[in-house]
C-alpha positions as CSV (number, residue, x, y, z in Angstrom):
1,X,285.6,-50.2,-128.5
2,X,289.2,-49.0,-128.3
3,X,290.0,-45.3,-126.3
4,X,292.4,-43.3,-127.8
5,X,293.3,-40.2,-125.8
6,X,294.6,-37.5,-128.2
7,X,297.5,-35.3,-127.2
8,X,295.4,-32.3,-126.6
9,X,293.4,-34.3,-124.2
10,X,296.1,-36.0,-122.0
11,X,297.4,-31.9,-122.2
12,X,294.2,-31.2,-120.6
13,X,294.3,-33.9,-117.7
14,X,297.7,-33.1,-116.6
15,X,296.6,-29.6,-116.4
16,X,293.6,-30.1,-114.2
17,X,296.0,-32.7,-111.9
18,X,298.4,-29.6,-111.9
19,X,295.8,-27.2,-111.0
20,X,293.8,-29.7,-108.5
21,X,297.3,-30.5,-107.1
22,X,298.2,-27.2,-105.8
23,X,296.0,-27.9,-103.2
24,X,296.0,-31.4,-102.8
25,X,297.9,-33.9,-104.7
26,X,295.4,-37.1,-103.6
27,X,292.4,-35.1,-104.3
28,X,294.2,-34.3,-107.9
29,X,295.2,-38.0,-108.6
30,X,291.1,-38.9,-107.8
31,X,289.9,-36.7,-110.0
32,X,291.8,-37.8,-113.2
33,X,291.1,-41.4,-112.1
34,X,287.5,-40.9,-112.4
35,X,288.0,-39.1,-115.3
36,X,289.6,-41.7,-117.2
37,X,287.8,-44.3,-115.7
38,X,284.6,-42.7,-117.3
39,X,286.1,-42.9,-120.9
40,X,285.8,-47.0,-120.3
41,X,282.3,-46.4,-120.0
42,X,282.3,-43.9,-123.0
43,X,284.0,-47.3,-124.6
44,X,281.2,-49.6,-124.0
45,X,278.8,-47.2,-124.9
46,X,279.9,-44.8,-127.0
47,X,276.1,-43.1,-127.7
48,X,275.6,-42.7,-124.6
49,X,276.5,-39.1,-124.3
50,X,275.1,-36.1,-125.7
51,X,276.1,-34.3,-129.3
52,X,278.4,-31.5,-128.4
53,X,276.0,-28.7,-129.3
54,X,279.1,-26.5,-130.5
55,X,279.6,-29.0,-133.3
56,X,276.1,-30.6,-133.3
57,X,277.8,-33.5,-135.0
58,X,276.3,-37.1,-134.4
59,X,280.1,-38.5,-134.4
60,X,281.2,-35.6,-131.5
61,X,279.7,-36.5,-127.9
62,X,280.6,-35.3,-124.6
63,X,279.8,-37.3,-121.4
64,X,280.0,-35.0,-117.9
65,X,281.8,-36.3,-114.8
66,X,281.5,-33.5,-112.4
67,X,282.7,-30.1,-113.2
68,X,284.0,-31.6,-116.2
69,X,283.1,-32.5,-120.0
70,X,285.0,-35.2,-121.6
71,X,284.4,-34.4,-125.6
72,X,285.0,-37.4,-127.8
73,X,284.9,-38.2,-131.6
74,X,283.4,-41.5,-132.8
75,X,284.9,-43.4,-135.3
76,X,284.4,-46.6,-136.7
77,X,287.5,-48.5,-135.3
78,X,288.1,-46.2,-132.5
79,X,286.7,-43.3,-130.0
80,X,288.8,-40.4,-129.5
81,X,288.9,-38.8,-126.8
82,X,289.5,-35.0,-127.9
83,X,289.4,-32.5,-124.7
84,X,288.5,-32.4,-120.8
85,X,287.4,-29.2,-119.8
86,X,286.0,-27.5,-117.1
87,X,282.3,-26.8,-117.4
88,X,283.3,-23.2,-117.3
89,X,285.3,-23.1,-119.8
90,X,285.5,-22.1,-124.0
91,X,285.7,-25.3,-126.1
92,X,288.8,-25.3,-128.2
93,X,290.3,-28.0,-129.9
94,X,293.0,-29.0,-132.9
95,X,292.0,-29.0,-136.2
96,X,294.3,-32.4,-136.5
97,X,292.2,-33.8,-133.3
98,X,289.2,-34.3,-135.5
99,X,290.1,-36.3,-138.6
């Protein structure tokens, strides 16, 4: 099925390369790799993650690659990738992401 990264979620990956990158920039550039790299997985097998229990929405699943969830939204056509946050963090995302 066809990945469609939204613009709040490409936001999030360059901020986790920026913050990662401080440090080290290889390190940084490996980490969003294997973070989009896991969305062609979430592409072939779109139920394969977990409903996001702040939604608890069949169609809204997260897959975790590290520290990290990656939240998508399953359509019929298409899976949206909506956000890519650290574990830690609040889940917030645009009203326009989900539609």
């Amino acid at each position: 099925m066809k990945i469609h990264w939204t613009d709040t979620a490409l936001d999030h990956l360059s901020a986790i390369h920026n913050y990662i990158a401080q440090d080290s920039v290889d390190y940084a550039k490996r980490v969003v790799d294997c973070l989009t790299r896991r969305s062609q997985q979430i592409g072939a097998f779109p139920q394969s993650g977990r409903t996001v229990p702040e939604f608890e929405l069949e169609q809204i699943r997260e897959v975790i690659e590290g520290s990290f969830r990656i939240i998508y939204y399953i359509k019929p056509d298409q899976i949206d990738i909506l956000a890519v946050i650290h574990g830690a963090q609040q889940f917030l995302i645009e009203k326009n992401d989900v539609s």
